[in-house]
N, C-alpha and C positions, 0 to 999 in steps of 0.2 A: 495433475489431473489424470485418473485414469485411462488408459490406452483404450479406444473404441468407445466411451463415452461419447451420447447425441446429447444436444441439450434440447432442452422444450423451447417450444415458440417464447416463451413468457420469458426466458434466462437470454433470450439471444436480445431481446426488448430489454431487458433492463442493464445487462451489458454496453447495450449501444446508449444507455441514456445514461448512466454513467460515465459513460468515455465523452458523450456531449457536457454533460455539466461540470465535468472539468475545464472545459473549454472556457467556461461561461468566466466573465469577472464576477457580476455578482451574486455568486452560490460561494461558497466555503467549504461546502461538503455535500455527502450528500451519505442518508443509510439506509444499506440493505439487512430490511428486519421482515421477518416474516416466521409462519406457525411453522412448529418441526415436523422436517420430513420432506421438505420442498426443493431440499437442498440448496439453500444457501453456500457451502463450502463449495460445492461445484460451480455454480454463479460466480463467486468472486477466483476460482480459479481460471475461468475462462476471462475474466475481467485482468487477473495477472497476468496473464499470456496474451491478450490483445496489447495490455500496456508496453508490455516489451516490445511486440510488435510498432507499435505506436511509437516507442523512444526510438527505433532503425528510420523509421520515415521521420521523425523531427530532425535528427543527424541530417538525412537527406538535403531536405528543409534548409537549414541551415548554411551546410556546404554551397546550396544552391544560390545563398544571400537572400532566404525572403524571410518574413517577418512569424516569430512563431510566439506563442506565451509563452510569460516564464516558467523556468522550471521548480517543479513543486513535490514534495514528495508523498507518497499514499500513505496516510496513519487508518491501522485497521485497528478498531475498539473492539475488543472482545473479553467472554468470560474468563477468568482464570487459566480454570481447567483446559481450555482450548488452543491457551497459548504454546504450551510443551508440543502440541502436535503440530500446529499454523507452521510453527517458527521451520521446522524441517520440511514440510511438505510444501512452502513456498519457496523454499529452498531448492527442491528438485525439481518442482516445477520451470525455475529459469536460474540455474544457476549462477548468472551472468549479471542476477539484480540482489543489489545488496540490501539485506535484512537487519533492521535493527530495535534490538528489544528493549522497550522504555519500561522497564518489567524486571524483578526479581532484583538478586546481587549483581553487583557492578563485576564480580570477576568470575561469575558463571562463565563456564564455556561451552558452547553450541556446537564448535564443527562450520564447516562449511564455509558460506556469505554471511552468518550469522552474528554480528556483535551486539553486546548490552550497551546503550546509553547510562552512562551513571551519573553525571549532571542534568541540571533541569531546562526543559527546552523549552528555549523561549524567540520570540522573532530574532534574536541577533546567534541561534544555534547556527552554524555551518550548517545544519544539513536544511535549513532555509533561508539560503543565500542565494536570492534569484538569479544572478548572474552566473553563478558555476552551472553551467549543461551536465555534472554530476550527479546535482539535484533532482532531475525528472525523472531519475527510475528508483532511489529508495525506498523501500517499504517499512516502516517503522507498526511497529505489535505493540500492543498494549491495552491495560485493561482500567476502564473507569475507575476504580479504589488508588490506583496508581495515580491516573491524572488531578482526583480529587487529594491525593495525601500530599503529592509535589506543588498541588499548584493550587488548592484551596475549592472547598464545595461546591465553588460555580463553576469551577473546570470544565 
């Protein structure tokens, strides 16, 4: 996120209701679409750095013996074109949270936190294995022609 960036009333709102309906059992997702120019990409970067934020306090949590969800990891649907950029700039954003692109060839290389999934992910992928506390900070990229060609038009 850039240095010295405010956000608007409306990005600190839809930050915090995203960070609730993860909470929730019954939501599955949830998307931030909106007209260009409103900045989305800064929304959901303030949205990756709360999450990190969020993984330190579930640790807490945990060490402490109380009860938290499982962990689950954030799949971000985007266009194409905007994947080459996402993949590094959530990258510097938290260095610390592993990136993984269900996207392009299996033996691109990104640099960084950055690896490709090149099998198809399905409830029994590691990286949605509720039990590993590994699970609640991945960020998996990827774009709908993707989810629809690995896993069929109602993906």
């Amino acid at each position: 996120m850039p240095r010295g960036k405010t956000f608007y009333m409306w990005q600190v709102l839809v930050i915090d209701a995203i960070m609730q309906s993860s909470k929730r059992v019954d939501l599955r997702g949830c998307i931030l679409a909106d007209d260009m120019g409103l900045e989305k990409t800064i929304t959901a970067a303030g949205y990756l750095t709360r999450l990190s934020l969020e993984a330190e306090l579930r640790q807490r949590q945990l060490d402490d013996g109380e009860k938290v969800s499982p962990p689950m990891p954030t799949i971000l649907v985007m266009p194409a074109q905007l994947i080459d950029n996402w993949a590094p700039d959530c990258n510097h954003i938290n260095p610390d949270v592993p990136i993984a692109l269900y996207y392009g060839h299996p033996k691109a290389k990104y640099g960084g936190n950055v690896t490709v999934i090149p099998d198809i992910l399905n409830k029994q992928h590691p990286l949605f294995n509720r039990k590993d506390e590994i699970n609640a900070r991945p960020i998996i990229i990827t774009k709908a022609a993707t989810l629809a060609r690995r896993h069929g038009p109602n993906a």
